[in-house]
C-alpha positions as CSV (number, residue, x, y, z in Angstrom):
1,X,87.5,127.1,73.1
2,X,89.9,126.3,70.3
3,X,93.0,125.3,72.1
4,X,96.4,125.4,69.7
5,X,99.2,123.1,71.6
6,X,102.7,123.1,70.8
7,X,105.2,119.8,71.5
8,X,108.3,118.2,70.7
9,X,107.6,115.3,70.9
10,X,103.9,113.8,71.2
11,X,104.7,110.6,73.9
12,X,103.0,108.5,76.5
13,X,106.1,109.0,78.2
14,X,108.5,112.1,79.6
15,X,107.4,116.0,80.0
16,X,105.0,115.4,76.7
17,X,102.3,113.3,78.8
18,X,101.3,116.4,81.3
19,X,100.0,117.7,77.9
20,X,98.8,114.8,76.4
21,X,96.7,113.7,80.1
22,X,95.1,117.1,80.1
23,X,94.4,117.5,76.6
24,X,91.9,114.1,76.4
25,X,89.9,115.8,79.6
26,X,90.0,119.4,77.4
27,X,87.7,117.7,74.6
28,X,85.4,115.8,76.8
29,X,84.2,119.5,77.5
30,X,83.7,120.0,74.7
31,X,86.6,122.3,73.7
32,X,88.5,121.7,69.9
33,X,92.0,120.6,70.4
34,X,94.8,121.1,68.3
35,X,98.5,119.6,68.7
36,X,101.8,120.5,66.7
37,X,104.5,117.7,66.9
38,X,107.3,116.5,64.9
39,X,106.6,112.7,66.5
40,X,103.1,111.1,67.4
41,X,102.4,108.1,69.7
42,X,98.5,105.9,68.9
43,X,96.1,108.1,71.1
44,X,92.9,106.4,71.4
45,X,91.1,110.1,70.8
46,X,89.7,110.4,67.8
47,X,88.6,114.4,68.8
48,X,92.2,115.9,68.9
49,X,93.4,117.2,65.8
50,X,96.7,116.3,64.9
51,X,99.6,118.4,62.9
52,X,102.8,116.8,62.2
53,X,105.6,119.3,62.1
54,X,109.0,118.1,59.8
55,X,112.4,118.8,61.0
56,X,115.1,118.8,58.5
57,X,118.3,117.8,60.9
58,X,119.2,115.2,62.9
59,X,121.1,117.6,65.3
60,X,119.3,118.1,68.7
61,X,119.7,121.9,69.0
62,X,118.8,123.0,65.1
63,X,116.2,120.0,65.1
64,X,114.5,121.9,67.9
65,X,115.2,125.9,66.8
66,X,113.5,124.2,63.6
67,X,110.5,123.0,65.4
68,X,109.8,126.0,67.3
69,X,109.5,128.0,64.0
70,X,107.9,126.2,62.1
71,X,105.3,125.5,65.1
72,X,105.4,129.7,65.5
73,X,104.6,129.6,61.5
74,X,102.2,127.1,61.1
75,X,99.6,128.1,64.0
76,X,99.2,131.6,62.4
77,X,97.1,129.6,59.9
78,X,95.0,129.4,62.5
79,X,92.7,131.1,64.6
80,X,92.7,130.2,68.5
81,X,91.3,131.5,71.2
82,X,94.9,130.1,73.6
83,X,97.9,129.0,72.6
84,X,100.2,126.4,75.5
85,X,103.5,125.5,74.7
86,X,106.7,124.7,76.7
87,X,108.3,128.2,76.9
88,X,111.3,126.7,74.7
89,X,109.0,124.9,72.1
90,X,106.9,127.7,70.2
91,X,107.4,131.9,70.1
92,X,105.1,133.8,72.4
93,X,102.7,131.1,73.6
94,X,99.4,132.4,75.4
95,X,100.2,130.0,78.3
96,X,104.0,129.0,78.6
97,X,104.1,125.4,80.8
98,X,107.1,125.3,82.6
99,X,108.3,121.8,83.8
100,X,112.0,122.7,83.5
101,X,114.1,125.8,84.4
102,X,116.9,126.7,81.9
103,X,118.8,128.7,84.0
104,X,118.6,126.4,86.8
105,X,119.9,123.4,84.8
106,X,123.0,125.9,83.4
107,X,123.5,126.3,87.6
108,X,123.0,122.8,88.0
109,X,125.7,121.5,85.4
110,X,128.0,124.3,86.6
111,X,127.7,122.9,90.1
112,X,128.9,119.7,88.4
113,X,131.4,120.6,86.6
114,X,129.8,120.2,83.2
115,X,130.4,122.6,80.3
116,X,127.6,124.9,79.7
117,X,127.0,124.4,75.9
118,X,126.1,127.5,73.5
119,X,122.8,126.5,72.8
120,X,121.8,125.8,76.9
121,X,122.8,129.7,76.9
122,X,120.4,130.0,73.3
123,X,117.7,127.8,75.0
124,X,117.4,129.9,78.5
125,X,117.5,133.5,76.5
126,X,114.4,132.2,74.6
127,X,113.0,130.8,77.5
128,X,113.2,133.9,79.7
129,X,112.0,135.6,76.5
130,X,108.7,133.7,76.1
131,X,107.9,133.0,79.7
132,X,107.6,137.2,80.4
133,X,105.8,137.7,77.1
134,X,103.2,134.6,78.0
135,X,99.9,136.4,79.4
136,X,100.1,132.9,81.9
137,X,102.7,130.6,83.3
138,X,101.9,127.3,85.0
139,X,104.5,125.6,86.7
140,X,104.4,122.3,87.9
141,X,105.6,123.0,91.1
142,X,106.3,125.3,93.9
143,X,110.2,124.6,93.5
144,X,109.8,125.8,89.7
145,X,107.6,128.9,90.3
146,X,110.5,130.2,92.7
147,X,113.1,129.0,89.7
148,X,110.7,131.4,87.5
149,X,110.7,134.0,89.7
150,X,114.5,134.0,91.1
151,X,115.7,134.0,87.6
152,X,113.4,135.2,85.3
153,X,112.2,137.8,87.8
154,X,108.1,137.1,86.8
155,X,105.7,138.5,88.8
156,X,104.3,135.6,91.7
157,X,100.7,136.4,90.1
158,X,101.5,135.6,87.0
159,X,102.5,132.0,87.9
160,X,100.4,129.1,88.6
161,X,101.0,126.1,90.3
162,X,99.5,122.6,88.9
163,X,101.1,119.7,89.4
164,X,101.1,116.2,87.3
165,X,98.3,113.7,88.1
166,X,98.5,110.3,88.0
167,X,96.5,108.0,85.9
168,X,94.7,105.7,88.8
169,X,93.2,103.3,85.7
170,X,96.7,102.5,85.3
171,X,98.4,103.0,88.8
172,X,96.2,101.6,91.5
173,X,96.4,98.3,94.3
174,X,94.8,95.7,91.7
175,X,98.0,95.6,89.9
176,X,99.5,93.3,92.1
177,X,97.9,90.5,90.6
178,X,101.5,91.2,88.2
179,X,103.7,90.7,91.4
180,X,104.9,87.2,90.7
181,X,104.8,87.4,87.1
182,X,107.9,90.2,87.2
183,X,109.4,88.7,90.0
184,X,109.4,85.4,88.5
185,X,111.0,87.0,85.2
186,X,113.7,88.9,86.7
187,X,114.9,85.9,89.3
188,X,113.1,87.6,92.4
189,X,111.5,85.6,95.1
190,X,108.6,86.0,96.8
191,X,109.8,86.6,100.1
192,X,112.2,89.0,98.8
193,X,112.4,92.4,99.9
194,X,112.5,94.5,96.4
195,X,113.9,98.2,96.3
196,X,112.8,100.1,92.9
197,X,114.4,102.8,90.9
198,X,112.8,104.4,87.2
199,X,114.2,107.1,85.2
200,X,117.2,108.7,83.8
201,X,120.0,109.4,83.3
202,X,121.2,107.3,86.4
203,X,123.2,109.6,87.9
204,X,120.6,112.7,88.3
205,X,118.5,110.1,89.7
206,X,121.0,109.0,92.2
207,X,121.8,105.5,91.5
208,X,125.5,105.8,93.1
209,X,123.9,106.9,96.5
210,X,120.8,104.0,96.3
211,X,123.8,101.4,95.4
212,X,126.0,102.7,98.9
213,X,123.3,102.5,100.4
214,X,122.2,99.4,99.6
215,X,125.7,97.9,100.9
216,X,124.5,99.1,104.1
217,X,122.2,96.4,104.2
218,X,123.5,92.9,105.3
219,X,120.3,91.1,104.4
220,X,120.8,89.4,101.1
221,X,117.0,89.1,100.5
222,X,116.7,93.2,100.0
223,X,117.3,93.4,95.9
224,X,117.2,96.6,93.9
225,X,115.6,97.1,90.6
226,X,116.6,99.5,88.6
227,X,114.3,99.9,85.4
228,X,115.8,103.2,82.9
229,X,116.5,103.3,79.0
230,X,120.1,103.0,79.5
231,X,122.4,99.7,80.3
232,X,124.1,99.4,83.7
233,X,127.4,101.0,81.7
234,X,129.9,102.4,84.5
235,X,127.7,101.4,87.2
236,X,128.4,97.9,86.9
237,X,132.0,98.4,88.5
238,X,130.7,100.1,91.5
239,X,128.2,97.2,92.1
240,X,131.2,94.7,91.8
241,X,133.3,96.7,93.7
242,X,130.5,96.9,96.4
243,X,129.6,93.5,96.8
244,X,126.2,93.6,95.3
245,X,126.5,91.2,92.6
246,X,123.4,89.6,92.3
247,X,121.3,91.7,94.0
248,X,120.8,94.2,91.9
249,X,118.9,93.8,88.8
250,X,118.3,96.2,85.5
251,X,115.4,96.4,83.0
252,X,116.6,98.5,80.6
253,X,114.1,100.1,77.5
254,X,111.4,102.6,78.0
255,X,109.3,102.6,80.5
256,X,106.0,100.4,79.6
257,X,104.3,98.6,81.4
258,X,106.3,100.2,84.6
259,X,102.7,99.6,86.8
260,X,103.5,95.9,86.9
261,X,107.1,96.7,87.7
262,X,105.8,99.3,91.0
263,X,103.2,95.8,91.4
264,X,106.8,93.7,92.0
265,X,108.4,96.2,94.2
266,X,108.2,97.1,98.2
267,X,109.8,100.7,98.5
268,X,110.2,103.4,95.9
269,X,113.3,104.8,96.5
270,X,114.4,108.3,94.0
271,X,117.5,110.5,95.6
272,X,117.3,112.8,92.6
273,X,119.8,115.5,92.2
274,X,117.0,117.5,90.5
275,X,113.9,116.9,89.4
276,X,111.3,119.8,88.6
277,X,108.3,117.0,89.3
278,X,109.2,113.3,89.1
279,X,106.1,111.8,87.9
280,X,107.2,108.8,88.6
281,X,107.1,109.1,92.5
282,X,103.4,109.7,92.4
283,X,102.8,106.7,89.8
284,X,104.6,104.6,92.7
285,X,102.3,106.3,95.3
286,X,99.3,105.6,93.2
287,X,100.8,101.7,93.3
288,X,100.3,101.2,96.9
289,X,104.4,102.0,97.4
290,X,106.3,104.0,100.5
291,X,108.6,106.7,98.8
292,X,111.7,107.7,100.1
293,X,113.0,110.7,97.7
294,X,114.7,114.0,98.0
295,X,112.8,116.9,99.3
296,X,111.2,119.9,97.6
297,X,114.5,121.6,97.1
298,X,115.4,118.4,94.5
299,X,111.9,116.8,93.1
300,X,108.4,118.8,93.2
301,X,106.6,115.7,93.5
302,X,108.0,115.6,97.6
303,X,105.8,118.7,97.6
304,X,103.2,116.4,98.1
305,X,104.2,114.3,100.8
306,X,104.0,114.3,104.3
307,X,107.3,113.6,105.9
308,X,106.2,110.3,108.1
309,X,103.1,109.4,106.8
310,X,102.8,108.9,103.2
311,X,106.7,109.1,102.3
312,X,110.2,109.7,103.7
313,X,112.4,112.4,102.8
314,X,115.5,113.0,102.1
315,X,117.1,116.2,103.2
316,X,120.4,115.6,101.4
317,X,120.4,112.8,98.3
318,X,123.8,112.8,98.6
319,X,123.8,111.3,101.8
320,X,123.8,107.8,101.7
321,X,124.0,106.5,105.2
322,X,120.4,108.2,105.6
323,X,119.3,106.5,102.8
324,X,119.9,103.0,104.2
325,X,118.5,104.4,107.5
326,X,115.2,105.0,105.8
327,X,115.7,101.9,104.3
328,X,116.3,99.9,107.2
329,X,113.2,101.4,108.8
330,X,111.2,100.4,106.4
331,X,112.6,96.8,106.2
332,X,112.0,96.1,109.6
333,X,109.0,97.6,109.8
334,X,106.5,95.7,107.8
335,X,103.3,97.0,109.1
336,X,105.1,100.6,109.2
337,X,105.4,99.9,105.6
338,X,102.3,98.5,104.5
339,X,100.5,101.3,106.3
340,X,102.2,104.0,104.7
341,X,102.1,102.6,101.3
342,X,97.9,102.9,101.9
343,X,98.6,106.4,102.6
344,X,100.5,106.9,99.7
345,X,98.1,105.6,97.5
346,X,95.2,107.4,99.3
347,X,97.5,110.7,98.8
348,X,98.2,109.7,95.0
349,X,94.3,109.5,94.3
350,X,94.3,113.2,95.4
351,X,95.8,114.1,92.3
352,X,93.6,112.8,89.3
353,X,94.6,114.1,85.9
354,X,91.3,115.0,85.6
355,X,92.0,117.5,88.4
356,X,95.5,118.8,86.7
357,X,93.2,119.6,83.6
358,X,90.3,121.5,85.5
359,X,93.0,124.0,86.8
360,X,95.0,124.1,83.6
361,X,91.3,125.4,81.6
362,X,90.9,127.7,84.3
363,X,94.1,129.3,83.5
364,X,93.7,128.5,79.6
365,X,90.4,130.7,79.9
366,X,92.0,133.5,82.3
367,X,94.8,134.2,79.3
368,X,91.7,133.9,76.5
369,X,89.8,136.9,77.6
370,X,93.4,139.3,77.9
């Protein structure tokens, strides 16, 4: 098949790499490959074509209205057998990929208190718009096919469910070898106990709860690590005011090289607000790592685990004095630890991206022949 795929934003990192994962499987089966994006990262695959799309604004909303159609124009120079795009990226896609729900953010920032901007309302309209005119929707959970179909009202058998993989050449056990190395750099000892964190914007992600939680905890030797693009900004008062100077630690930038940082790290710990996947929790899984994260309600990715075994879940994020239970659990419980970060890896190696990209062709060549 000639696949046409439409991004934003062509990255190693954030909702881009789903795409990006899947795509280098679609060519070694031989299909063509073709990606519209207004930014590249190096990809060491010399058989997908590239397009660069140019924006003309440095505003967010018109940067990304521009994108979409000029994506929309430039494609019908060409002649493929299925379009996928993000239902927000591109007009009419074949296949609309749906990692995030619109509607369900407007709800979520409602909920908070947060003004709902014009273009979220501009944004959802085309969204709703593209997803029922898509022959095919994958979602990459169960939590966002029920957002499609409690507010987009799709049919169930439209939707497909095909979650993130992880890349196990990259998240595995022999990345410990880097344990001392980051520990060493951030002022970690070896014998201490190291909680980790990744992702933004910290307060979706639930630092405030993590950081309460962590007060909990009497032994000085349990740290935090909190690695995210932005600096500690407001949060720095709460860790003062807490008494956890010293204990907690940020690496701020993007998030390379993150597999030494899991490699460093005891627990995963993610008490997102919301969070359609997380791929991040299975990378941690795929380290060797026990999760303790919010449940399917809040991150897709807890979809995956069993409550017990290969993770702990949270039932409320919000709830801080559950977290340092968990946590406490966990602390005292070494083999209890060790035993379910095995089954967290053996879990994580479940979900290849070669997998994610079988099940996205299958779909890719369902919508072809309509």
């Amino acid at each position: 098949m000639k696949i046409g795929i439409v991004l934003s934003k062509c990255h190693w990192h954030g909702s881009s790499r789903y795409v990006l994962e899947a795509s280098q499987y679609f060519t070694k089966k031989g299909h063509e490959v073709h990606i519209f994006a207004n930014k590249f990262d190096i990809l060491d695959n010399e058989k997908i074509i590239f397009h660069k799309v140019p924006t003309f604004s440095s505003n967010y909303y018109i940067n990304e209205g521009t994108i979409s159609l000029l994506e929309t124009i430039l494609l019908k120079f060409h002649s493929f057998d299925v379009t996928l795009a993000q239902p927000t990226r591109y007009f009419s896609p074949d296949v609309a990929e749906v990692q995030f729900v619109f509607k369900r953010w407007m709800d979520y920032k409602k909920s908070l208190g947060m003004k709902i901007e014009f273009f979220d309302k501009i944004l959802s309209f085309f969204e709703s718009l593209n997803i029922k005119k898509a022959k095919k929707v994958i979602a990459i959970s169960n939590s966002v096919k029920e957002d499609i179909i409690k507010y987009y009202k799709i049919p169930e058998e439209k939707i497909h469910v095909i979650y993130s993989g992880v890349n196990l050449e990259e998240f595995n056990l022999d990345n410990r070898k880097f344990r001392d190395e980051i520990r060493e750099k951030h002022g970690i000892s070896p014998g201490d106990i190291l909680l980790i964190l990744v992702g933004n914007p910290y307060g979706r992600k639930g630092l405030e709860f993590v950081l309460r939680a962590l007060s909990k905890i009497k032994q000085k030797n349990v740290k935090l690590l909190v690695s995210g693009k932005d600096e500690p900004g407001e949060f720095q008062s709460l860790i003062n005011e807490l008494g956890l100077t010293g204990r907690v630690v940020f690496r701020v930038g993007l998030y390379t090289d993150i597999n030494k940082y899991f490699s460093a790290a005891d627990i995963f710990v993610l008490p997102s607000l919301y969070e359609t996947f997380g791929l991040v929790v299975i990378e941690a899984m795929g380290s060797g790592l026990p999760v303790i994260v919010s449940n399917g309600e809040f991150i897709g990715a807890s979809e995956l685990i069993e409550d017990g075994k290969d993770g702990l879940l949270l039932k409320d994020p919000k709830n801080f004095e559950d977290i340092a239970e968990k946590l406490k659990f966990l602390i005292e419980n070494e083999n209890v630890r060790k035993q379910m970060g095995k089954e967290a890896n053996n879990k994580a190696r479940k979900y290849t991206w070669g997998r994610t990209a079988d099940e996205m062709l299958e779909v890719l060549e369902e919508a072809a022949k309509m």
